[in-house]
Each structure stands twice: as C-alpha cells, then as structure tokens.
C-alpha positions in Angstrom: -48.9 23.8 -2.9 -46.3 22.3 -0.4 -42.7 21.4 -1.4 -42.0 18.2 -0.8 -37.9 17.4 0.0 -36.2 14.3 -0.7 -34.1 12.9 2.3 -30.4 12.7 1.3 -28.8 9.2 1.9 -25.1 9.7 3.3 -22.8 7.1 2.4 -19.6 6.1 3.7 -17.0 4.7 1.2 -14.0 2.8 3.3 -10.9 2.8 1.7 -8.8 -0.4 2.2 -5.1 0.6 2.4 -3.1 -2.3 1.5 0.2 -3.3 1.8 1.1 -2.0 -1.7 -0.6 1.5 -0.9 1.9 1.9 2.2 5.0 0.9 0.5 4.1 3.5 -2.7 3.3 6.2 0.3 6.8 5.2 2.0 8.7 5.6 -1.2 8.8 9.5 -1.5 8.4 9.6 2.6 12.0 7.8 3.0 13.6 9.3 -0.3 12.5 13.6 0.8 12.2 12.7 4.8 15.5 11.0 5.4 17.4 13.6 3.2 16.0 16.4 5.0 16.4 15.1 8.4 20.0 14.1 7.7 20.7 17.8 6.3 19.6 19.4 9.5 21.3 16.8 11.5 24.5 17.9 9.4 25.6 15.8 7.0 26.2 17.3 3.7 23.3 16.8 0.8 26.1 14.7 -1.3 25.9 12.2 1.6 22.1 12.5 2.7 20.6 11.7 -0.5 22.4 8.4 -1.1 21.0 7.0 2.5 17.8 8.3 1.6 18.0 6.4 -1.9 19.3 3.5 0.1 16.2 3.4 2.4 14.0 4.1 -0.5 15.7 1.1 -2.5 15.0 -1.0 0.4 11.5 -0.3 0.9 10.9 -1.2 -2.7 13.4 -4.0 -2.5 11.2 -5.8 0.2 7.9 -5.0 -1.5 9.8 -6.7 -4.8 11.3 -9.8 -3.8 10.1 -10.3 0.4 6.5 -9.7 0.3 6.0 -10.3 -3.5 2.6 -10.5 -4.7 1.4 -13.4 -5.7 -0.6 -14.7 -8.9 -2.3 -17.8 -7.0 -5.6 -19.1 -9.3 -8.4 -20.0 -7.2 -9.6 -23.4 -7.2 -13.3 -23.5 -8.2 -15.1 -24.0 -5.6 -17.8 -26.6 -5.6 -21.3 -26.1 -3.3 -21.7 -29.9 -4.2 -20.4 -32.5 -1.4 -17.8 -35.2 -2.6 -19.4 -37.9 -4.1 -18.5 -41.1 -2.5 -17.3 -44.2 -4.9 -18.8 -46.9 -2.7 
C-alpha cells in the first residue's frame, strides 16, 4: 500500500498596525529610549526621566485629545435607489 500525503496550505495572516498600535509601541520607546540616551549624553537620571515622561505624556496626550477616536454610527446603507415623489 502507498501513503498518500496531504498538501499543506500556507497562509499569510497580515497584521494591520494602526495608529493606536504605534502610539502604545511609542509609549515605553520614548519613556526607556529618551532616558537612556539623555544619561549617556550626560544629564543626570533626576533630569532625564522627567523629559522622557514629558515625551511620553505627549505622545499619549495627542493620541487623547488630537487624533481622538471617534464613535461615528454608520448610516444604514440602502441598495435601494431614492424613490422619486413625482
């Protein structure tokens, strides 16, 4: 008797980054990466952690209150055309 295989389907899953996945990436990024990079520049940690808060704050501020999202209900859409009164 002969085996018999099964072909394997591949699929590829595309992941849609939104705006909202780059600001919560950017949150830590700014906070850890603008600390550290201040600290090797020279300023002391007292000082580099506040402008890396700042930047941080920012970020979230903007994805808060610039770029808010929005709750807009969709109009129901009808396949119908308008009907015409006359």
């Amino acid at each position: 008797m002969r085996n018999t295989y099964m072909p394997v389907s591949h699929t590829i899953c595309y992941v849609m980054t939104g705006y909202y996945d780059i600001v919560l990436g950017l949150i830590p990024v700014a906070l850890i990466g603008i600390t550290a990079a201040l600290a090797l520049v020279g300023l002391s940690l007292t000082t580099a952690v506040p402008i890396g808060a700042f930047v941080s704050m920012a970020i979230i501020g903007h994805a808060m209150f610039v770029n808010a999202p929005a709750d807009v209900p969709e109009e129901p859409q009808s396949t119908h055309p308008p009907i015409n009164a006359d």
